[in-house]
Wavefront OBJ file of the C-alpha trace (Angstrom):
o trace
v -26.540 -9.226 -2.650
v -23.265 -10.607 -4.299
v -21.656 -13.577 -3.881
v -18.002 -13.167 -3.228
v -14.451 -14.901 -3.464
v -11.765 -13.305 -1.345
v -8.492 -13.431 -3.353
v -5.382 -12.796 -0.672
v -1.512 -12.781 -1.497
v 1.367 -10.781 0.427
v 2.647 -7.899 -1.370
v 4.770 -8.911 -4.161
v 2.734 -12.035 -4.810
v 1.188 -11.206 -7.805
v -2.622 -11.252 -6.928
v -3.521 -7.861 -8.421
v -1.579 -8.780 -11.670
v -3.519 -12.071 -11.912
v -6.464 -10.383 -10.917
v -6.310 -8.361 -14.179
v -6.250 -11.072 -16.172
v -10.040 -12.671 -15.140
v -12.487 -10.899 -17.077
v -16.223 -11.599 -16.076
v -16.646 -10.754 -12.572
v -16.218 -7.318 -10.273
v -12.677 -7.505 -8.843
v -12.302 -5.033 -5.419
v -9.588 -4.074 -4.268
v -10.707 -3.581 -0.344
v -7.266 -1.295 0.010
v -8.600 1.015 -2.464
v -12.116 1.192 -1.279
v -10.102 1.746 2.782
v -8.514 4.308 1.152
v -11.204 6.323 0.295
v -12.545 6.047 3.736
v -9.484 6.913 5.213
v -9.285 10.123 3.889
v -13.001 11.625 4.133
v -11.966 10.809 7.905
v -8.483 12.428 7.798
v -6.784 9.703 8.660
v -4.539 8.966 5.891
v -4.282 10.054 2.572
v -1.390 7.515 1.678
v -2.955 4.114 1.011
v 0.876 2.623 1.893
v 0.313 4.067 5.336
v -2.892 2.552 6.286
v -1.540 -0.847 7.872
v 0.370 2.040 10.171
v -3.406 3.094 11.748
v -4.249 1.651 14.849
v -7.078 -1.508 14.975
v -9.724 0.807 15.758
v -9.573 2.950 13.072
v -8.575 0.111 10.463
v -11.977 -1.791 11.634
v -13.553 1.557 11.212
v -12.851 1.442 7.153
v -13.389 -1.884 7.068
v -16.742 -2.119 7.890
v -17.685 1.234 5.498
v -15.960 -1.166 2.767
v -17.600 -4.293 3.773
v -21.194 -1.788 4.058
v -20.079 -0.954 0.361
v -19.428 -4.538 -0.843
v -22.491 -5.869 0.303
v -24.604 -3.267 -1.900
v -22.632 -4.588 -4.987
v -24.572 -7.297 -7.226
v -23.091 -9.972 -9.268
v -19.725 -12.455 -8.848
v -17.347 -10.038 -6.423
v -13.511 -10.605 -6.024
v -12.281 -9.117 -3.172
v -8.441 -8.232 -3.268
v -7.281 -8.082 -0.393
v -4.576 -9.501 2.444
v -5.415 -12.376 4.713
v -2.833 -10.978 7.388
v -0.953 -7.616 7.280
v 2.661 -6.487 8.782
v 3.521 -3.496 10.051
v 7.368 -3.400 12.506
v 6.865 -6.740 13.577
v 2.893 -5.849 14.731
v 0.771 -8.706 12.636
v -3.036 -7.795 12.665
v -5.393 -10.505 10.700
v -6.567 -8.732 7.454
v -9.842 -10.372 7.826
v -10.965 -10.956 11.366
v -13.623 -12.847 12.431
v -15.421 -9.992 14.011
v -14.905 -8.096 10.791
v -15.576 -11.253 7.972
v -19.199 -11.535 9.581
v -20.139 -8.384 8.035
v -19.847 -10.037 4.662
v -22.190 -13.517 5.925
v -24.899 -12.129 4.582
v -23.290 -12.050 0.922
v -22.252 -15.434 0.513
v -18.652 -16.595 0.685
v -17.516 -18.808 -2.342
v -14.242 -19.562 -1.936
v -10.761 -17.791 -0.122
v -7.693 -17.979 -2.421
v -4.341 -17.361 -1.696
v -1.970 -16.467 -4.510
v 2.149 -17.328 -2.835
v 4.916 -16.642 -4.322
v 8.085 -17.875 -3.937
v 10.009 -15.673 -0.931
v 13.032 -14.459 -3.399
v 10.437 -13.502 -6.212
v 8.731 -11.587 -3.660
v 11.185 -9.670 -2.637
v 12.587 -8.827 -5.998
v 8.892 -7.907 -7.109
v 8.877 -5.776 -4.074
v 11.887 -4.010 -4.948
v 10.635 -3.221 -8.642
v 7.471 -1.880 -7.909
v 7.717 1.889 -8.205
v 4.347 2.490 -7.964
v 3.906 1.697 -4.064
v 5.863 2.519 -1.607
v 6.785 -1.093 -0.271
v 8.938 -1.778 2.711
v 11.397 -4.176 1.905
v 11.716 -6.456 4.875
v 13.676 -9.827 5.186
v 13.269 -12.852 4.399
v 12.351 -14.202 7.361
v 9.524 -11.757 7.627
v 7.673 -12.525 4.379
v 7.791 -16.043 5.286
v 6.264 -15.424 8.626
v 3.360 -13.357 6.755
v 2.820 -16.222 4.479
v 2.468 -18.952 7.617
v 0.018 -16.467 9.406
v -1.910 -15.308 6.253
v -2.338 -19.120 5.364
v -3.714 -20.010 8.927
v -5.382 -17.328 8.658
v -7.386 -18.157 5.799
v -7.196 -21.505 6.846
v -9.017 -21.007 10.048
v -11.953 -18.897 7.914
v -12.011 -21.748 5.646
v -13.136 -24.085 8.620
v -15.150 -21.093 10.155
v -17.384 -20.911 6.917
v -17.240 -24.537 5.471
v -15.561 -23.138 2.429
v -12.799 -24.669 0.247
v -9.323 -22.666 0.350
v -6.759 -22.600 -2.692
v -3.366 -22.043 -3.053
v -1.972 -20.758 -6.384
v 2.218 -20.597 -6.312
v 2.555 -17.491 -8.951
v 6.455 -18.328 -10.387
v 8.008 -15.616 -12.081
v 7.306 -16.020 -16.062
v 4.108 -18.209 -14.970
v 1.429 -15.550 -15.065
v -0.454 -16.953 -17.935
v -0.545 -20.921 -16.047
v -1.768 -19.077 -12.896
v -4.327 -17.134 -14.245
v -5.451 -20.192 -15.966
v -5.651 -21.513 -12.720
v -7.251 -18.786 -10.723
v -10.071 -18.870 -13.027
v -10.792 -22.212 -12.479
v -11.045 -21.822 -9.235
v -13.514 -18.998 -9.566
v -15.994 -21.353 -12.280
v -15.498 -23.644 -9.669
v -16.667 -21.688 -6.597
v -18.983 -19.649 -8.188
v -20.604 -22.552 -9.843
v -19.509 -21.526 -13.529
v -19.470 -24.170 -16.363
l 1 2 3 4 5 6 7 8 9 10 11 12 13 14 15 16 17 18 19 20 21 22 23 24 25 26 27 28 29 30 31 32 33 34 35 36 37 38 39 40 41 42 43 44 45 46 47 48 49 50 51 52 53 54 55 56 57 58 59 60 61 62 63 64 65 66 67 68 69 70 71 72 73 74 75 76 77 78 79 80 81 82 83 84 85 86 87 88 89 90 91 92 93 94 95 96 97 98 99 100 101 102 103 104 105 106 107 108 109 110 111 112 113 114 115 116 117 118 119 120 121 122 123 124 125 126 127 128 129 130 131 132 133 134 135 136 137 138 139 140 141 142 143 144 145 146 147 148 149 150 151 152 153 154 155 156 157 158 159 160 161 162 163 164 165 166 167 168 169 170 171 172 173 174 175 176 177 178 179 180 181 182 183 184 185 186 187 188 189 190
């Protein structure tokens, strides 16, 4: 049974990116694993499209992943989204419902990686390798309130700190620096 830290961030925050800077633990990126769900069941082989799929079928992959994640052994990371957008329809990117399934592999810690909205959006725009929507302002900041309640609520649900990490443009190495701290920190590391 692993023990697992969820790392969450809107896209264009920077969590993957930091995320491949911590060496020592099993980083997951629960999109990925969807993905590969998602198209054994024909649903979608775009992982861009998947926040598209109704609730149903997104709790459908989840709990596959979540079956998945708690096989794994060792320190887990779990990459993921605390909330996720799709035309103005917000669905929590960890429900409570859904979160459960992972109780029986213990919850370390939930950190959120923000970004400054501007950055966002320009990291948004330069990443060719996803098809991002490019939405305005006002709609990354209203992710970032509900992803933070979001996590904030789970945080109080499971008696578990929560930690913000602001990723500035040019400050990867000082947030990585940071984000591993955490991680010693929640997973007990010296």
């Amino acid at each position: 049974m692993p023990s697992i830290a969820i790392v969450a961030g809107a896209p264009g925050s920077g969590k993957s990116t930091l995320l491949k800077g911590i060496k020592g633990y099993k980083v997951v990126n629960l999109g990925d694993m969807m993905i590969k769900h998602a198209i054994s069941k024909g649903y979608t082989n775009d992982r861009d499209k998947l926040r598209a799929l109704s609730t149903k079928k997104i709790g459908l992959l989840k709990r596959l992943t979540f079956s998945e994640i708690n096989a794994m052994k060792g320190n887990i990371i779990i990459d993921t989204h605390a909330s996720v957008e799709h035309k103005g329809r917000f669905v929590p990117g960890l429900p409570r419902n859904e979160i459960a399934l992972l109780k029986g592999s213990p919850i370390k810690a939930l950190i959120y990686v923000d970004a400054p909205t501007g950055e966002v959006l320009k990291r948004r725009k330069a990443d060719a390798a996803r098809e991002r929507e490019i939405e305005p302002a006002w709609v990354i900041d209203t992710q970032r309130t509900i992803s933070i309640a979001s996590l904030a609520m789970y945080s109080s649900d499971l008696n578990i700190p929560m930690y913000i990490i602001v990723n500035r443009q040019g400050a990867v190495d000082e947030s990585t620096a940071l984000l591993e701290s955490y991680l010693k920190e929640a997973f007990g590391r010296s």
